[in-house]
N, C-alpha and C positions, 0 to 999 in steps of 0.2 A: 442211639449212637451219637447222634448230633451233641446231647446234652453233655458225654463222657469228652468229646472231644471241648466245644467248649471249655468245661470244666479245668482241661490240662491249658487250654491258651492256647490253641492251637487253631489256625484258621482253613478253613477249606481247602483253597488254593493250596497252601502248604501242605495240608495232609495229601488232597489228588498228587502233585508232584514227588511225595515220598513214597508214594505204593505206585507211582505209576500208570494212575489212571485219569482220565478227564476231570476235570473240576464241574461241569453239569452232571455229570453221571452221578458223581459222586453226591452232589444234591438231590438227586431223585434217589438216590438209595437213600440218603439220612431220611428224606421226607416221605419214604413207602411209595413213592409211584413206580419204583424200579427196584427189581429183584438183584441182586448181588452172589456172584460167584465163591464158593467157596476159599477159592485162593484170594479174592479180593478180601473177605473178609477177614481169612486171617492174617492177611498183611497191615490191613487198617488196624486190628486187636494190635497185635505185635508194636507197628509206629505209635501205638499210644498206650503201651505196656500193661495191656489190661490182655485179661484170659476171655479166651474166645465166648466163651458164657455170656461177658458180661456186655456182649451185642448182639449175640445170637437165640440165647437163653436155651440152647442145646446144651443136650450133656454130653461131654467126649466121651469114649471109649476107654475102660479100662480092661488092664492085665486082670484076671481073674486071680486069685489067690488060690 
């Protein structure tokens, strides 16, 4: 997580402030001492327009064909 946000330029601070969550929390989630909620995570995917995979490493749900 930490490395995709780097990656975009984007600093802590400013990502906690756009999902709406603390800026320590949010560092014990990049760093694994802290579990992270499904809606925090997809709001963090989303603010740095990456699909939720590419922090979770879950597969979503698909329609069945």
């Amino acid at each position: 997580m930490k490395a995709i946000r780097r990656a975009r330029g984007i600093g802590l601070r400013r990502l906690a402030e756009a999902i709406g969550i603390d800026p320590g929390y949010l560092s014990r989630v990049e760093n694994g001492k802290q579990g992270a909620g499904d809606g925090t995570l997809h709001r963090y995917a989303e603010e740095l327009d990456v699909p939720i995979e590419a922090i979770t490493h879950k597969e979503t749900s698909r329609d069945q064909e």
